[in-house]
N, C-alpha and C positions, 0 to 999 in steps of 0.2 A: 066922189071919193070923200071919206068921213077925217078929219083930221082933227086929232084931239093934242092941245098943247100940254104937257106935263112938266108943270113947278114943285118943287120943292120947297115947301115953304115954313116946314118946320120938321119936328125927329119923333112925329109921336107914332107907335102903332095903327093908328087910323089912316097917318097919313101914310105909311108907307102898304098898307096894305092895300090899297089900290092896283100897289106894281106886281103882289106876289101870285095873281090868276087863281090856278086851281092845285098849286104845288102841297102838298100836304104831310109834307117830311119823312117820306119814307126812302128819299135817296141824301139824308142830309149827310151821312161818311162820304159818298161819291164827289157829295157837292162838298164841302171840306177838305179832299185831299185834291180835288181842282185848284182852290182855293190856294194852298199850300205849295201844289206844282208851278204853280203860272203868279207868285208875287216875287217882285223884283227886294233884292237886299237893299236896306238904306246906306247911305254915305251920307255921312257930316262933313 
């Protein structure tokens, strides 16, 4: 079994492009109103 640990170790493009596979943006409205559906409202 391959086990790969994934840190986050900083907010640049490089680093997060690791995590995004072979996604290539042609579902990004689907992926945004997920997004939109499924966050919680803030309270102060």
């Amino acid at each position: 079994m391959l086990i790969t640990e994934h840190t986050l170790t900083g907010s640049t493009a490089e680093d997060l492009l690791e995590f995004v596979g072979s996604w290539e943006g042609l579902d990004i409205r689907e992926c945004l109103q997920l997004v939109y559906d499924n966050r919680m409202p803030l309270e102060f």
